[in-house]
DSSP file (Angstrom, degrees, kcal/mol; ACC not computed):
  #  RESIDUE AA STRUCTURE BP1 BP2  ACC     N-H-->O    O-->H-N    N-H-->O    O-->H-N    TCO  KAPPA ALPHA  PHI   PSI    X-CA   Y-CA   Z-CA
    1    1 A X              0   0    0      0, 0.0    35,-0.0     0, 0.0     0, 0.0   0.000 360.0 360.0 360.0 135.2   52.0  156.9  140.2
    2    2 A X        -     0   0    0      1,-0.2     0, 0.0    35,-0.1     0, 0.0  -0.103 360.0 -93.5 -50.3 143.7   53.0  160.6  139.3
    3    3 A X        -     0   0    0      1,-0.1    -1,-0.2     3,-0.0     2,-0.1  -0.311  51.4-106.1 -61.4 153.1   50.2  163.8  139.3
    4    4 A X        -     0   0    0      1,-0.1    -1,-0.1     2,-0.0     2,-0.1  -0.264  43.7 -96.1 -61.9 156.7   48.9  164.1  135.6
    5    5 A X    >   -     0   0    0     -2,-0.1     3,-0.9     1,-0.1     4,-0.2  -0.410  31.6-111.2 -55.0 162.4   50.5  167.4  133.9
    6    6 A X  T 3  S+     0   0    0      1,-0.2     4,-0.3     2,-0.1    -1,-0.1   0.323 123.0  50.4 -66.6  -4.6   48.2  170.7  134.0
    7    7 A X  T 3> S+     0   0    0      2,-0.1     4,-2.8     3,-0.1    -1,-0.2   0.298  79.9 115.0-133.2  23.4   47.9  170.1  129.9
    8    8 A X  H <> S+     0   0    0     -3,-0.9     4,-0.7     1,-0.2     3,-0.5   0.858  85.0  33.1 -34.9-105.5   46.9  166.2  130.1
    9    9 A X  H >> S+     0   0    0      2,-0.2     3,-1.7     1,-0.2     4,-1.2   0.414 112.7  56.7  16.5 -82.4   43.9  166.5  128.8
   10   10 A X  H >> S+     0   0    0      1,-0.4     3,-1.8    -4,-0.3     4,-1.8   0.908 115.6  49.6 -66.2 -64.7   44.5  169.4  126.4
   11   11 A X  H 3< S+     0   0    0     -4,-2.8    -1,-0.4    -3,-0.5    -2,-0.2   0.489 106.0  46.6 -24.3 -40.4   46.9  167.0  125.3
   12   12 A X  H <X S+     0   0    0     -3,-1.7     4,-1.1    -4,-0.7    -1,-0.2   0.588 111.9  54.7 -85.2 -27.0   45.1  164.1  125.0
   13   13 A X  H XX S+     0   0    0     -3,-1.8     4,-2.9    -4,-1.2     3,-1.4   0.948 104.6  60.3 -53.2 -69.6   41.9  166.1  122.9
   14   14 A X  H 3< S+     0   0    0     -4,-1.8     4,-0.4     1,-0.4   119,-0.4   0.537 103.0  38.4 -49.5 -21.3   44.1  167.1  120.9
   15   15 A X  H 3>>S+     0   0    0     -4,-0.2     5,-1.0     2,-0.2     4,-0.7   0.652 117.5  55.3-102.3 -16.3   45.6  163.7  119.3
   16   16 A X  H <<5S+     0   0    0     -3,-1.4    -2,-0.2    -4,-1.1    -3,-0.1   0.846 105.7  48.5 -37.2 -47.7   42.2  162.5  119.4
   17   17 A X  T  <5S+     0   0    0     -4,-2.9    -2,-0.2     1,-0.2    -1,-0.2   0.828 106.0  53.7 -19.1 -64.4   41.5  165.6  117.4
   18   18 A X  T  45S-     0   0    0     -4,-0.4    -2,-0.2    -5,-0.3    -1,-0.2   0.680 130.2-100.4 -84.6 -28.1   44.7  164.5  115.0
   19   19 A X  T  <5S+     0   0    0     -4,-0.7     2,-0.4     1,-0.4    -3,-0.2   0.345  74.2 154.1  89.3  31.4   42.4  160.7  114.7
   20   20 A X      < -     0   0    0     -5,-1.0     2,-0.5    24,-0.1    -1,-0.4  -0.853  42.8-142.8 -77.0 135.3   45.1  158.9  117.7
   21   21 A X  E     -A   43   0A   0     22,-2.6    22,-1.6    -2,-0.4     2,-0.4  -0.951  17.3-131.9 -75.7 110.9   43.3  156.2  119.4
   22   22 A X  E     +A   42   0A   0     -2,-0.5    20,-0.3    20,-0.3     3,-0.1  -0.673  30.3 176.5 -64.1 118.9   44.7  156.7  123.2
   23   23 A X  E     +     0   0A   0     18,-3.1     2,-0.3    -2,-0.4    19,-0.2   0.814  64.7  28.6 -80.9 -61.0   45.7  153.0  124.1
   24   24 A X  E     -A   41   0A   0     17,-0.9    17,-2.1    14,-0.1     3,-0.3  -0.863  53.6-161.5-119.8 141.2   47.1  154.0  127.4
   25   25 A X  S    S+     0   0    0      1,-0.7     2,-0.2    -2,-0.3    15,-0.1   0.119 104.0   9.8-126.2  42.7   46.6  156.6  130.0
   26   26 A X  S    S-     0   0    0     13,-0.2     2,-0.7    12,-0.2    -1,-0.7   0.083  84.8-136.0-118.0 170.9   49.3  155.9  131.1
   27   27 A X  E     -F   38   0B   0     11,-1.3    11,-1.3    -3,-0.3    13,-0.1  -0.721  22.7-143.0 -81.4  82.0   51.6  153.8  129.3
   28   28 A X  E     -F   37   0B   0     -2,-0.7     2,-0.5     9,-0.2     9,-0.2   0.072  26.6-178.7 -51.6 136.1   53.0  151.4  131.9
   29   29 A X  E     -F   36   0B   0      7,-3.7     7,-1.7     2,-0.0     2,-0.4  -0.826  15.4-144.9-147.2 118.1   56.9  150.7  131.1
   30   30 A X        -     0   0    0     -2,-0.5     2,-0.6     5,-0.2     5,-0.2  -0.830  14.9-178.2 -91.8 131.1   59.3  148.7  132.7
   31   31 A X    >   -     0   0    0     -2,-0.4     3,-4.2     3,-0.3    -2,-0.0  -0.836  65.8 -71.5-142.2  90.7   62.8  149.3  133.1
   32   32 A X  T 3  S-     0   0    0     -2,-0.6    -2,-0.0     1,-0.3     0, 0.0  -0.447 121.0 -13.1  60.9-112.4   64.6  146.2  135.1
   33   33 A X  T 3  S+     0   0    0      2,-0.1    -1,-0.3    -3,-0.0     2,-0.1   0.261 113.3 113.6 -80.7   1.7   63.0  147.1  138.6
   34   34 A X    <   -     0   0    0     -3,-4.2     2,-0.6    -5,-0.0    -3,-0.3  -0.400  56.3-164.8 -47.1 124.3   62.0  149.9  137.6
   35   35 A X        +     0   0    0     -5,-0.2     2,-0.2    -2,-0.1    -5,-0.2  -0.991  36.3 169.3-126.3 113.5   57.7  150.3  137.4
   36   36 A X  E     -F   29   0B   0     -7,-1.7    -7,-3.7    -2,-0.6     2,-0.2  -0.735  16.7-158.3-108.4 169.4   57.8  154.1  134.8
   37   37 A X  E     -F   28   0B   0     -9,-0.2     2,-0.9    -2,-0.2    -9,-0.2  -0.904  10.7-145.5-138.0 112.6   54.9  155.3  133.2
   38   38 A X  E     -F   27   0B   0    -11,-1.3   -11,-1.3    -2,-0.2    19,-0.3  -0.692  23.1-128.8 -72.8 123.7   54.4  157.5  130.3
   39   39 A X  S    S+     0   0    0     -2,-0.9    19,-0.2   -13,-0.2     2,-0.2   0.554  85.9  28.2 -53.5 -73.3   51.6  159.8  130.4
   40   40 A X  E     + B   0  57A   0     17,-1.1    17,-1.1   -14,-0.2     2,-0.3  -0.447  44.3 173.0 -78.3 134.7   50.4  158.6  126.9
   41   41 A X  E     +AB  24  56A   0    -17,-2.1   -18,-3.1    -2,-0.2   -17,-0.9  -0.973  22.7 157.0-125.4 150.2   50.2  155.9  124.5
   42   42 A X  E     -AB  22  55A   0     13,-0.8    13,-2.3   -20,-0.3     2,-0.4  -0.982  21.6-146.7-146.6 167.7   48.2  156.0  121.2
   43   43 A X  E     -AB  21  54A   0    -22,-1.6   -22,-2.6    -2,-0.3     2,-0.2  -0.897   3.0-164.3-122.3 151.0   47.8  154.5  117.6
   44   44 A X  E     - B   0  53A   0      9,-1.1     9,-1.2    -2,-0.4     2,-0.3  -0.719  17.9-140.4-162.8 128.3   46.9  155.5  114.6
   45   45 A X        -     0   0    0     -2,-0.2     2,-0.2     7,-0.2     7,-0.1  -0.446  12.8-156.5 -99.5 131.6   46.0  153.0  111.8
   46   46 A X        -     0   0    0     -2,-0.3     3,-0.1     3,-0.2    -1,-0.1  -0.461  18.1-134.8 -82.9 156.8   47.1  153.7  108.2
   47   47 A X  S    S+     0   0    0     -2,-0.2    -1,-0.2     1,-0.2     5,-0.0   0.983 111.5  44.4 -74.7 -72.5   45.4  152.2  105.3
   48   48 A X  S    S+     0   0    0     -3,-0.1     2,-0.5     2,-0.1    -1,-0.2   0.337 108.8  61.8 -71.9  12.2   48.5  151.5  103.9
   49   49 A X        -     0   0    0     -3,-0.1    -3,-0.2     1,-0.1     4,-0.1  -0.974  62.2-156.8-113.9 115.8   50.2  150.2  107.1
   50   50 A X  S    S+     0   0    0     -2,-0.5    -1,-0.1     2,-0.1    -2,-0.1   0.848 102.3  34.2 -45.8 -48.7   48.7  146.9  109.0
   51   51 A X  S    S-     0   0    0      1,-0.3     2,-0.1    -6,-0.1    -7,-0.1   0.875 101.2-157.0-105.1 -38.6   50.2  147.7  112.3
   52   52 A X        -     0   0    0     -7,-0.1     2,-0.4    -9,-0.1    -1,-0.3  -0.637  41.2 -54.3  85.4-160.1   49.7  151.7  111.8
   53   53 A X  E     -B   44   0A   0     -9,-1.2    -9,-1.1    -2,-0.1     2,-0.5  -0.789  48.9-160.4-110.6 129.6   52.0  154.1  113.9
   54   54 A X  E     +B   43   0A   0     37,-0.4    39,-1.8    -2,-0.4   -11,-0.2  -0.916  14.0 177.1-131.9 140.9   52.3  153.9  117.9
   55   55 A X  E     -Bc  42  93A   0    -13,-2.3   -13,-0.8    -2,-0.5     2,-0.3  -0.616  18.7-154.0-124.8 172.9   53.6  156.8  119.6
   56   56 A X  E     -Bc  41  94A   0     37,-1.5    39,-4.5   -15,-0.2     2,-0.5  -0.968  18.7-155.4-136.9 149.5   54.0  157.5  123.6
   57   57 A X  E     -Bc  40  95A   0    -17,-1.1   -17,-1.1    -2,-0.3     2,-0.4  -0.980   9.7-157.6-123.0 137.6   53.9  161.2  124.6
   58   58 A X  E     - c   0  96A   0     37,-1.3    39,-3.5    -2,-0.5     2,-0.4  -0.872  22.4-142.0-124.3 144.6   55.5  162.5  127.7
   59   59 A X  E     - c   0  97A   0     -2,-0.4     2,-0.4    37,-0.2    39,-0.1  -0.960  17.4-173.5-134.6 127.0   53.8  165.9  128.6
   60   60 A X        -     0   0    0     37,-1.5    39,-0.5    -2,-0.4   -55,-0.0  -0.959  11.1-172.2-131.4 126.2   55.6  168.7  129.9
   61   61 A X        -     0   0    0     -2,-0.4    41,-0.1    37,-0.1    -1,-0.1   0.741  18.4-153.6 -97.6 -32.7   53.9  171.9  131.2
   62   62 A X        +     0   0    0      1,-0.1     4,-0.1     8,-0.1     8,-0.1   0.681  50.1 127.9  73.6  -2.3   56.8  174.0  131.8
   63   63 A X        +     0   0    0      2,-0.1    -1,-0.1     7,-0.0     4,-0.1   0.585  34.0 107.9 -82.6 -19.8   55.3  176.3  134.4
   64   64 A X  S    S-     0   0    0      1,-0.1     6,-0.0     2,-0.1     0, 0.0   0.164  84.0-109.1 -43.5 167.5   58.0  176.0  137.2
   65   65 A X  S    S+     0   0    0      2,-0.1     2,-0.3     1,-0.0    -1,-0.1   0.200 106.2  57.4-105.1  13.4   60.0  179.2  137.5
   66   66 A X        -     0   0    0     -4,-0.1    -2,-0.1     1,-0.0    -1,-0.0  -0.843  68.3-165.1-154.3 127.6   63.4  177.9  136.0
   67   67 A X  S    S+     0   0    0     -2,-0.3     4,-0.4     2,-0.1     5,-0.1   0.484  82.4  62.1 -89.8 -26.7   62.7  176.5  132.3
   68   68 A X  S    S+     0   0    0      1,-0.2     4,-0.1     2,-0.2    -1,-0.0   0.743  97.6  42.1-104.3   2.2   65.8  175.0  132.4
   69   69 A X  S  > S+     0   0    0      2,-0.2     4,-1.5     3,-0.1    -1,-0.2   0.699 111.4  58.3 -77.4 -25.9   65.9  172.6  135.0
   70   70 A X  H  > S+     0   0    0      2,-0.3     4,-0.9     1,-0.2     5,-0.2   0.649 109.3  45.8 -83.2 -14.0   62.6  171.6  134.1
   71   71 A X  H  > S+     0   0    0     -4,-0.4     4,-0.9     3,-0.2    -1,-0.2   0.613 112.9  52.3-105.5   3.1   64.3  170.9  130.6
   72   72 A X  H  > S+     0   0    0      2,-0.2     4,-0.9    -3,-0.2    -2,-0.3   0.591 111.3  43.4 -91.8 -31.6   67.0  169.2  132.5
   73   73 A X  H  X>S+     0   0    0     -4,-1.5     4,-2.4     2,-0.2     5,-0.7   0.850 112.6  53.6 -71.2 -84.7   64.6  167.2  134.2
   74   74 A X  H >X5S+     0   0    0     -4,-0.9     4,-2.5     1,-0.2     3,-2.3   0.837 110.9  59.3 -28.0 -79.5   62.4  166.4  130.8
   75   75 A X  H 3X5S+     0   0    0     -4,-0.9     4,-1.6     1,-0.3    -1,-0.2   0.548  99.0  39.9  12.8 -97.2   65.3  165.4  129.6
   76   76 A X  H 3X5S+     0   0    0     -4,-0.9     4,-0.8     1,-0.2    -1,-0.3   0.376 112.0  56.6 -49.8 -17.1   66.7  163.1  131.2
   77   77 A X  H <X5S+     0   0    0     -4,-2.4     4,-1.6    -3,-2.3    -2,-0.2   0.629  99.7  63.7 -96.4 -34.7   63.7  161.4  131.6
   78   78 A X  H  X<S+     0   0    0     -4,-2.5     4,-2.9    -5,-0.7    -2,-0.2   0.857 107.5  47.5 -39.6 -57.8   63.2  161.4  127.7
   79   79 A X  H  X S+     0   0    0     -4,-1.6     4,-1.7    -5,-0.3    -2,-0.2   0.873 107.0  46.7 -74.9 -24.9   66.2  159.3  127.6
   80   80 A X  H  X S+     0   0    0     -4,-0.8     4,-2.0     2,-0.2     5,-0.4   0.925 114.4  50.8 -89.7 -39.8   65.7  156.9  130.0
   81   81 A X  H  X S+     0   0    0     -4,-1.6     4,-1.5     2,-0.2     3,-0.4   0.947 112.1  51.1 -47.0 -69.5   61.9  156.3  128.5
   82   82 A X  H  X S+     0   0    0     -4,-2.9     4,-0.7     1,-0.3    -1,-0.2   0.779 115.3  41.6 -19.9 -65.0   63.5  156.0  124.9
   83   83 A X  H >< S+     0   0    0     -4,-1.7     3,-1.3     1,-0.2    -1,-0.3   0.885 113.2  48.6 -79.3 -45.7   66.0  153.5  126.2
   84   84 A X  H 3X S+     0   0    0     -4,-2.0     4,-0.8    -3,-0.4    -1,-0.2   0.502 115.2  50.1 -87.3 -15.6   63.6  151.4  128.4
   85   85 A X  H 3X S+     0   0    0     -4,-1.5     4,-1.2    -5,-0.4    -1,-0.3   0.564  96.7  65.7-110.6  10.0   60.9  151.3  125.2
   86   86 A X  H << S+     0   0    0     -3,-1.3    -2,-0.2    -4,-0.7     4,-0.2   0.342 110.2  36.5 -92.8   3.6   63.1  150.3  123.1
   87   87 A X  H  4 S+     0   0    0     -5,-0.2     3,-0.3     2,-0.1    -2,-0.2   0.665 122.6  41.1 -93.1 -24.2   63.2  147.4  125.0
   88   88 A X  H  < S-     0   0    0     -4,-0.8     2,-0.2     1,-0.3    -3,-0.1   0.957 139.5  -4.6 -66.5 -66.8   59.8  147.2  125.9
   89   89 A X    ><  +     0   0    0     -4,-1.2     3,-0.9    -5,-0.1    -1,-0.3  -0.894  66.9 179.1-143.6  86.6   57.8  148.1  122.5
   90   90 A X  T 3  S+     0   0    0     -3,-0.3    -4,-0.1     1,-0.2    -5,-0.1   0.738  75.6  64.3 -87.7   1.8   60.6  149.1  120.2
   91   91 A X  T 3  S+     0   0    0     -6,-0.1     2,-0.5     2,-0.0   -37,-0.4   0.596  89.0  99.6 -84.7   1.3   58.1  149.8  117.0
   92   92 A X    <   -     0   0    0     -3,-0.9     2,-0.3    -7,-0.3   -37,-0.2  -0.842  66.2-151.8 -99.4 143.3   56.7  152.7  119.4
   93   93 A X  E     -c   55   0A   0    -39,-1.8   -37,-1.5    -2,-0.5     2,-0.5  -0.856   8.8-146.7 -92.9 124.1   58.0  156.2  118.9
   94   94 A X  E     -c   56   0A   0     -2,-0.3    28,-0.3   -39,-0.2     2,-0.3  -0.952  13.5-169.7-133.1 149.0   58.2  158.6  121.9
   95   95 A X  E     -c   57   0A   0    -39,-4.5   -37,-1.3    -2,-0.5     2,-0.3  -0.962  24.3-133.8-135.6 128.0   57.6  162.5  121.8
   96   96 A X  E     -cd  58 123A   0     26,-1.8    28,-2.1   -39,-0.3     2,-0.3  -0.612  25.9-151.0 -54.8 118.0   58.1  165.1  124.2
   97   97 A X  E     +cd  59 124A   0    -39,-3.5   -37,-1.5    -2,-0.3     2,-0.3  -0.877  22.6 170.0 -86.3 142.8   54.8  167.4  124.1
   98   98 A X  E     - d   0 125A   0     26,-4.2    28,-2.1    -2,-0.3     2,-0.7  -0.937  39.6-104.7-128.6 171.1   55.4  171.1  125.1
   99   99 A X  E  >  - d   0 126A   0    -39,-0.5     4,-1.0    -2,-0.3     5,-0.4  -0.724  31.4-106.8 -90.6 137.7   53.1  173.6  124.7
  100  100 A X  H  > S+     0   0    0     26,-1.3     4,-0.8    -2,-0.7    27,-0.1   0.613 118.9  46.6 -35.1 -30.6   53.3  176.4  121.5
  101  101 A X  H >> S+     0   0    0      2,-0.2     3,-5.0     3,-0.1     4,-0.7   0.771 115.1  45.4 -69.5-101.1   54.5  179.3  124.0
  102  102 A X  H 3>>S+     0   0    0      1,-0.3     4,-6.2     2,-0.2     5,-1.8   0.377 111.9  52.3   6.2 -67.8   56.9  177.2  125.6
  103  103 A X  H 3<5S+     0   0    0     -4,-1.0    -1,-0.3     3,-0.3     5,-0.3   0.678 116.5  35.9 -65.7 -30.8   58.0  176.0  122.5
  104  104 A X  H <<5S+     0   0    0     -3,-5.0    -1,-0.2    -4,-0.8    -2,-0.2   0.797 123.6  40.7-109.6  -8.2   58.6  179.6  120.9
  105  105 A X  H  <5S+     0   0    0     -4,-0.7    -2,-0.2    -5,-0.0    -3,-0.1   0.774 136.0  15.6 -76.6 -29.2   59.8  181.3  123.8
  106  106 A X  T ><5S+     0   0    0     -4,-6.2     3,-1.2    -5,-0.2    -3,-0.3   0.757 121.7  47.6-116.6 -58.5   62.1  178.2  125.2
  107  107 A X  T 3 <S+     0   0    0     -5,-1.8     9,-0.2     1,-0.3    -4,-0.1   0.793 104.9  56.8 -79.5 -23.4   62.7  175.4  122.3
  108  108 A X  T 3  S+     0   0    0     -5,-0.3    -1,-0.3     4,-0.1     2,-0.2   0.508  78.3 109.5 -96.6  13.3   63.7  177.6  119.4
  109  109 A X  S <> S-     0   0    0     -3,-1.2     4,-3.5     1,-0.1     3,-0.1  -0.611  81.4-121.2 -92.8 142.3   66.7  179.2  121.3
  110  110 A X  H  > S+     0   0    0     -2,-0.2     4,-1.0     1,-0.2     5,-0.1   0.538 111.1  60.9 -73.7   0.4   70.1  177.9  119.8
  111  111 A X  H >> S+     0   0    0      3,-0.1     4,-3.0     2,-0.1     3,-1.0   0.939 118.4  28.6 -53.8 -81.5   71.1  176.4  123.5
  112  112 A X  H 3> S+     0   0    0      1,-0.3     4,-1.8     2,-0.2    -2,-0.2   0.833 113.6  57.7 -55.5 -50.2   68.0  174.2  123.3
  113  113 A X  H 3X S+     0   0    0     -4,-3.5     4,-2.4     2,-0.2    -1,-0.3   0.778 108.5  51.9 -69.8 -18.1   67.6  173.6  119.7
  114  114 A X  H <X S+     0   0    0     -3,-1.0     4,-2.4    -4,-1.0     5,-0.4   0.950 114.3  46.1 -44.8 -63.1   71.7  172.1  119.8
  115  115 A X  H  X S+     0   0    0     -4,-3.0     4,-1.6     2,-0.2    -1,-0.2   0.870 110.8  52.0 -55.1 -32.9   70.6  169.9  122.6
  116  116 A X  H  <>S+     0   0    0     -4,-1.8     5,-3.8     1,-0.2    -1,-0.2   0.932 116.4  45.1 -49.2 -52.7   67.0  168.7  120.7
  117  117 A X  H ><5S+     0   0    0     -4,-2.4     3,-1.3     3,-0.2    -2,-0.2   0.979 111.9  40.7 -76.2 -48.2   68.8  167.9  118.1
  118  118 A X  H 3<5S+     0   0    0     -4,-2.4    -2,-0.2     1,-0.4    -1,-0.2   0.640 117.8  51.7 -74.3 -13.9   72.1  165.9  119.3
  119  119 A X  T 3<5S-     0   0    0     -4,-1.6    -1,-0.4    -5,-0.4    -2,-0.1  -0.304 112.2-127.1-110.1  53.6   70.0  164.1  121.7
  120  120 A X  T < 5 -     0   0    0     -3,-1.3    -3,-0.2     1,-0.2    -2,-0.1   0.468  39.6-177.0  13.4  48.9   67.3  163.1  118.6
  121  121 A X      < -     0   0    0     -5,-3.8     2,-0.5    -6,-0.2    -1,-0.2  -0.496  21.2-145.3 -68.2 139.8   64.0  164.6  120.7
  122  122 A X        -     0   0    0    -28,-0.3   -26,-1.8    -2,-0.1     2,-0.4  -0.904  21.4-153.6-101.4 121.8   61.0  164.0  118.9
  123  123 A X  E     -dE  96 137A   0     14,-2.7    14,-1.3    -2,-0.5     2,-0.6  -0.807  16.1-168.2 -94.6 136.1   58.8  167.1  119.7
  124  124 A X  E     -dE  97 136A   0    -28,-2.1   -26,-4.2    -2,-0.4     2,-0.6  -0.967  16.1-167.8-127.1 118.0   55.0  167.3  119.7
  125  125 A X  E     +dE  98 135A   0     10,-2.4     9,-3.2    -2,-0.6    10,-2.0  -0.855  11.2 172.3-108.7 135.1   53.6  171.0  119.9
  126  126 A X  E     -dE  99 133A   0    -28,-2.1   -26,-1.3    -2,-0.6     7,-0.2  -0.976  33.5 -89.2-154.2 145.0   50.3  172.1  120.6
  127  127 A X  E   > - E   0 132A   0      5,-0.7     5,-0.6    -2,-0.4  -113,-0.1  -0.278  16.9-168.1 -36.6  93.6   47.6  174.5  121.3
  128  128 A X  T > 5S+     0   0    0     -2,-0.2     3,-0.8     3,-0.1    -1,-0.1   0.963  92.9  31.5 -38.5 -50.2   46.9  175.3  124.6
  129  129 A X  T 3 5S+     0   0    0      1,-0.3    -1,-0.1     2,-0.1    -2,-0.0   0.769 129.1  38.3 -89.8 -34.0   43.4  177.1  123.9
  130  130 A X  T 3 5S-     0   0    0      2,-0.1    -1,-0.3    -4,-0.0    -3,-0.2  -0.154  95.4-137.9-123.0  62.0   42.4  174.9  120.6
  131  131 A X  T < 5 +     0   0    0     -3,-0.8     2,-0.3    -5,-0.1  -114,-0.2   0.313  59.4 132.4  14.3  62.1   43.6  171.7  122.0
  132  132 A X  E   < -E  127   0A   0     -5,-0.6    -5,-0.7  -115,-0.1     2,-0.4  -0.846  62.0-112.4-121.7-178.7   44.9  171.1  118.8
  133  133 A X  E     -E  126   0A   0   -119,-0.4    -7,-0.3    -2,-0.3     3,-0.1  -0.896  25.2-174.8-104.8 145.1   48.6  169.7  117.6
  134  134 A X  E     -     0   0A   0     -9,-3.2     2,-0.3    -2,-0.4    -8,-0.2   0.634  59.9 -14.1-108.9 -21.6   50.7  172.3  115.6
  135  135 A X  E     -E  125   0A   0    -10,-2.0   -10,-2.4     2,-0.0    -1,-0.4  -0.989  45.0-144.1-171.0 169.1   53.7  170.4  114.5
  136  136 A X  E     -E  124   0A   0     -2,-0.3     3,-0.4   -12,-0.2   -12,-0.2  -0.852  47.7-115.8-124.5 159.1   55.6  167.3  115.1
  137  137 A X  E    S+E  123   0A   0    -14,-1.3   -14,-2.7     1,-0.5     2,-0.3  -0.565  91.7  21.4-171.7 111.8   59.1  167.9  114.8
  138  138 A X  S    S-     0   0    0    -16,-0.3    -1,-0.5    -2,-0.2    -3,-0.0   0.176 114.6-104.4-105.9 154.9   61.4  167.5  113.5
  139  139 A X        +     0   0    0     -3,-0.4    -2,-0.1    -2,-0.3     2,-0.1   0.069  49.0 164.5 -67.2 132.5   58.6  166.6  110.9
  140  140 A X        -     0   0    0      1,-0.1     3,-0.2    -3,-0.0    -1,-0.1  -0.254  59.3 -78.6-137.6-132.8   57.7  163.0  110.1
  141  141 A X  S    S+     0   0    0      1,-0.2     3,-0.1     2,-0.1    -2,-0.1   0.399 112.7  83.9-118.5  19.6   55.0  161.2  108.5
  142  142 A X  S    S+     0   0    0      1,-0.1     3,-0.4     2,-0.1    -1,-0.2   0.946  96.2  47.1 -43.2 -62.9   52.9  161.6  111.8
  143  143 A X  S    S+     0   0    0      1,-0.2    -1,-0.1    -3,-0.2    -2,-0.1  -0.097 107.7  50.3 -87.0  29.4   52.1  164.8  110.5
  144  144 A X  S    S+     0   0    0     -3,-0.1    -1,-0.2     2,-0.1     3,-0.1   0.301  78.5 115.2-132.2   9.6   51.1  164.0  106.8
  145  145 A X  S    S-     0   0    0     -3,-0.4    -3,-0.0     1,-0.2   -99,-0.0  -0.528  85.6 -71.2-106.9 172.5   48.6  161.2  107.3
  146  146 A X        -     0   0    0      1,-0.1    -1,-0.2     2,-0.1    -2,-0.1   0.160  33.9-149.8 -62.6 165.9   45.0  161.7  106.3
  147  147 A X  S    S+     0   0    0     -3,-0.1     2,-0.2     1,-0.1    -1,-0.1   0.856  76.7  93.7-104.2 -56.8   43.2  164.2  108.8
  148  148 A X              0   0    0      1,-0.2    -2,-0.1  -129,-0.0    -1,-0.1  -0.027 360.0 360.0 -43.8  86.4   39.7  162.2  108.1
  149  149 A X              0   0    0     -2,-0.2    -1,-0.2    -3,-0.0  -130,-0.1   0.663 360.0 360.0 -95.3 360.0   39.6  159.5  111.0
């Protein structure tokens, strides 16, 4: 099994925060012969929904000294999670987390944001220092549900 991120945790407060139940830490997924993990799994049950929403989060710190190998890495590793839960658990959603610098120094640049989009990344951005979430994006009805858990 892979080291945690440096912003597990922060990450993991922080959709607790949002009312996420954390299912998995991590969220074993197999892929043929493959044994992957995704740092997260959680739920979070809607009134009007039976099954709720179930998300997996892949957590990416950025701290390496080249942001774009590391988003070349994230990446790829985005897709092959996508494709290997959408065999797995295909009613689960999975989201890149980055953190809010990252994400306004690195994600909003028109390089990156071409790639976000044409390769459909679901982004989850958040607070280092108030372990909170700040957007979901591109915005879905993650981020609209009652706050009140």
């Amino acid at each position: 099994m892979s080291a945690k991120d440096a912003f597990h945790e922060v990450v993991k407060t922080a959709l607790q925060r949002d009312c996420w139940l954390i299912t998995h830490d991590p969220y074993p997924l197999q892929a043929g012969t493959f044994d992957l993990a995704i740092d997260l799994g959680a739920e979070k049950v809607i009134a009007a929904e039976r099954e709720g929403l179930k998300i997996a989060v892949e957590i990416k710190s950025f701290l390496g000294p080249s942001k774009i190998s590391e988003f070349y890495e994230a990446l790829g590793q985005f897709i092959a999670y996508r494709a290997a839960l959408s065999i797995q658990d295909p009613k689960r959603v999975l989201y890149l987390a980055v953190s809010s610098n990252i994400y306004e120094r690195f994600f909003v640049t028109p390089f990156i944001q071409g790639l976000v989009q044409q390769n459909q990344l679901l982004l989850l951005v958040y607070d280092i220092d108030g372990e909170v979430i700040q957007q979901w994006l591109p915005s879905t009805n993650t981020d609209n549900t009652s706050k009140t858990c």
